[in-house]
C-alpha positions in Angstrom: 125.7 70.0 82.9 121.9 69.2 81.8 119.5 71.1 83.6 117.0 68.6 85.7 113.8 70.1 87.5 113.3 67.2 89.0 116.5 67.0 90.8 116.2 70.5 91.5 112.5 70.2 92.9 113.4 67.1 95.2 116.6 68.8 96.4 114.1 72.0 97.2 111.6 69.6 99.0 114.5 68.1 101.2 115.7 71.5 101.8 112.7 72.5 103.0 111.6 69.4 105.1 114.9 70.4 107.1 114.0 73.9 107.1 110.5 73.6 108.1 110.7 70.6 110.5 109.7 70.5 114.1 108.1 73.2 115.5 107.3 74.8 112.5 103.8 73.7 112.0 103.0 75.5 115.6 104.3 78.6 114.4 102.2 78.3 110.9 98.8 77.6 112.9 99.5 80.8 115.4 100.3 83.3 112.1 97.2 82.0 110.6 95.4 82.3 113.9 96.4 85.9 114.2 95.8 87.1 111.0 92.2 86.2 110.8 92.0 87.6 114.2 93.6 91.1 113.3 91.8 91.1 110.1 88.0 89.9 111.9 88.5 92.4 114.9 89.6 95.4 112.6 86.8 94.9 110.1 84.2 94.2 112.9 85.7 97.9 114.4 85.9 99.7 111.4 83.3 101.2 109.3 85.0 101.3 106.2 87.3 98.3 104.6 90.7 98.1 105.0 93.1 100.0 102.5 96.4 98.9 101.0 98.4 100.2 103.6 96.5 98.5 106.6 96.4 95.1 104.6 100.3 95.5 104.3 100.6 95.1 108.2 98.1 92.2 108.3 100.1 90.4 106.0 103.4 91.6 108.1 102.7 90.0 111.2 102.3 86.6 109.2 105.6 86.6 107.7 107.4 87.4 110.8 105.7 85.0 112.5 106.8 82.4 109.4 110.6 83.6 109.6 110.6 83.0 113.1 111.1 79.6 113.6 113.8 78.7 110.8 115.7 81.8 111.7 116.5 81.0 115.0 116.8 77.5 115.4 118.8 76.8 111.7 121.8 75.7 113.2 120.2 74.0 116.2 118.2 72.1 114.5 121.0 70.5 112.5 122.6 69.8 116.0 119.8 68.2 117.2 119.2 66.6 114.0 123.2 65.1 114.9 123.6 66.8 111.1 126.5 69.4 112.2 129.3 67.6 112.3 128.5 66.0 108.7 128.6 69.2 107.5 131.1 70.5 108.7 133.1 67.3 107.0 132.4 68.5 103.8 134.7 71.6 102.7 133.3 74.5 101.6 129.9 72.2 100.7 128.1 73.2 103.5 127.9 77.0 102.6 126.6 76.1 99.4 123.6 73.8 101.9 123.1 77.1 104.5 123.1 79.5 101.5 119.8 76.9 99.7 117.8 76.6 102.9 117.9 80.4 103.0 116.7 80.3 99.8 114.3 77.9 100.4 112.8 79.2 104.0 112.6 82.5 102.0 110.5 80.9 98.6 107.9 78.9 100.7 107.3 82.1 103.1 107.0 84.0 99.9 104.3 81.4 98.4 102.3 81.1 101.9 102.1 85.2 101.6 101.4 85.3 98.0 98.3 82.8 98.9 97.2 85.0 102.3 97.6 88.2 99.7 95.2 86.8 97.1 92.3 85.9 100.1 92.9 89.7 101.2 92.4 90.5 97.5 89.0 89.1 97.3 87.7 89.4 100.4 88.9 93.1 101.6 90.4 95.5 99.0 91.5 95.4 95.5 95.8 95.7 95.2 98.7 94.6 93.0 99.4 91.4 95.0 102.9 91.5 93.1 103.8 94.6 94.6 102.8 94.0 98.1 104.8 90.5 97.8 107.7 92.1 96.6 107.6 94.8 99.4 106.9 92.6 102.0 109.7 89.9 101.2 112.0 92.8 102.3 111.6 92.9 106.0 110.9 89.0 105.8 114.8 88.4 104.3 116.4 91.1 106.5 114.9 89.4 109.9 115.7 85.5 108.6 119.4 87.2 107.7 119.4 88.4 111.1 118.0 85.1 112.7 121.1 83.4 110.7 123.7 85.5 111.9 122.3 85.1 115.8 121.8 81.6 115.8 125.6 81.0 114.6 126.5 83.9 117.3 124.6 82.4 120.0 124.4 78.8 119.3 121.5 78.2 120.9 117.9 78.3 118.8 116.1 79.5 122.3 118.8 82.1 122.7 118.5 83.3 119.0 114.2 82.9 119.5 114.7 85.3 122.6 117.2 87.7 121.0 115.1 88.2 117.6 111.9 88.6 119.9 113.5 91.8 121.5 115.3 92.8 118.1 111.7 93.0 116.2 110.2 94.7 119.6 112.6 97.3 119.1 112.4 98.2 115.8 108.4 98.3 116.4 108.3 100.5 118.8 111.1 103.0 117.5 109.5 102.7 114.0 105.9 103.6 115.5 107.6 106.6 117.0 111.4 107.8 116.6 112.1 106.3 112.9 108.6 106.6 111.8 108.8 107.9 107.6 112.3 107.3 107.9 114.2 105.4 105.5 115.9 103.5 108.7 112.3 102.0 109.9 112.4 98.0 109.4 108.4 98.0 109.2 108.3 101.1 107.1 105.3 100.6 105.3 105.5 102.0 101.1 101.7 101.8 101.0 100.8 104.1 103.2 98.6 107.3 102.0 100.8 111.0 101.7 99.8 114.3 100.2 100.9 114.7 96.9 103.8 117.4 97.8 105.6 114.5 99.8 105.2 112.0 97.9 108.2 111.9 95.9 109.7 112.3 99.0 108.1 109.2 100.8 109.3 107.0 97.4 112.6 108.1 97.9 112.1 106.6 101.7 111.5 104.1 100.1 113.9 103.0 97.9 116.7 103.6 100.3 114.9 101.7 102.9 114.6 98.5 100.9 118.5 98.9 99.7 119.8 98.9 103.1 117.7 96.2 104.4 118.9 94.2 101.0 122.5 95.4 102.2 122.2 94.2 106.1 120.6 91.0 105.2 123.4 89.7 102.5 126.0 91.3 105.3 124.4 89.6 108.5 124.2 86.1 106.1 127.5 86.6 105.2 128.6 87.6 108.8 126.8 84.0 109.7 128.8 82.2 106.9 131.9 83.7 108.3 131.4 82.5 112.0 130.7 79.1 110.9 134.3 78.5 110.2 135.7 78.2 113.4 133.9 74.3 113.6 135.2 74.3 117.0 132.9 76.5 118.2 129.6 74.1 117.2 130.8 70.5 117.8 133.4 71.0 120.3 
């Protein structure tokens, strides 16, 4: 089999036009809103610039605000889109379509982060853009996961929208207070400043915190997967 970048760049495109359609736009405009926002209030307030570890929460809200919308409404928007039951027709093929618009939702949030990254680069602080991509891509795939798995549990994209709202609620609050510098924080934040003596410590945080949410999102999209089997649950 050749390889084709075109064929593999249109059927990216269509992914994401299904992905992306609808409301999405609305939920691009807000993120951008609040980001300049957060980032104009905080320097107006502040004295001094922004570090890395500030700049990694500006670019957080952004990305959350980007999963949001194809998280929770992937599997109604192929029911409005009268797309399900197609789908479902084709055995074992439509994993293989779920499994590339997670890709894809996952590729463009990463490039529309990458581009906010590179305007906090030049306007606020200097900071491997690479490495706070890379971080930040970790929260972003565990909530989409998580968006997956409620939208094929709830079948309903307002349903999932509500759920995921309280879900990353939750795990802001607890990580501002009961699980903050532990490995178990969602937001936990690998740029923020430590004294030397813990700093091993706080890598080690760290890395265990970005394996288990690599671990819960491939488990939550597989958990997803695995629900979308019974067909009679969707198009019944």
């Amino acid at each position: 089999m050749k390889f084709r970048p075109l064929s593999l760049l249109a059927f990216a495109r269509y992914n994401a036009s299904q992905v992306f359609a609808g409301k999405f736009i609305y939920f691009l405009l807000l993120s951008l809103v609040i980001f300049c926002i957060v980032v104009v209030v905080h320097t107006a307030q502040q004295e001094v610039p922004p570090n890395v570890a500030t700049i990694y929460y500006f670019l957080l809200v952004p990305g959350i605000m980007l999963i949001f919308y194809p998280a929770a409404y992937s599997v109604q928007g192929d029911v409005d889109a009268r797309m399900l039951e197609t789908l479902f027709g084709i055995p074992d093929y439509r994993y293989k379509v779920w499994l590339a618009r997670q890709v894809v939702q996952q590729l463009v949030i990463a490039m529309m982060l990458w581009l906010l990254a590179m305007l906090c680069k030049v306007a606020l602080a200097d900071f491997s853009v690479g490495a706070m991509l890379f971080h930040l891509m970790f929260p972003t795939l565990f909530l989409g996961s998580v968006g997956f798995m409620l939208a094929t549990t709830i079948r309903s994209g307002n349903g999932a929208a509500a759920t995921l709202v309280v879900v990353c609620f939750f795990a802001w609050i607890f990580g501002l207070e009961v699980l903050q510098g532990s490995r178990w924080n969602m937001f936990h934040n690998p740029f923020e400043l430590t004294d030397s003596y813990v700093a091993m410590i706080h890598e080690a945080t760290t890395f265990h915190n970005r394996v288990y949410l690599l671990v819960g999102s491939v488990l939550a999209t597989l958990m997803g997967l695995l629900r979308l089997q019974r067909r009679e649950r969707f198009v019944g």
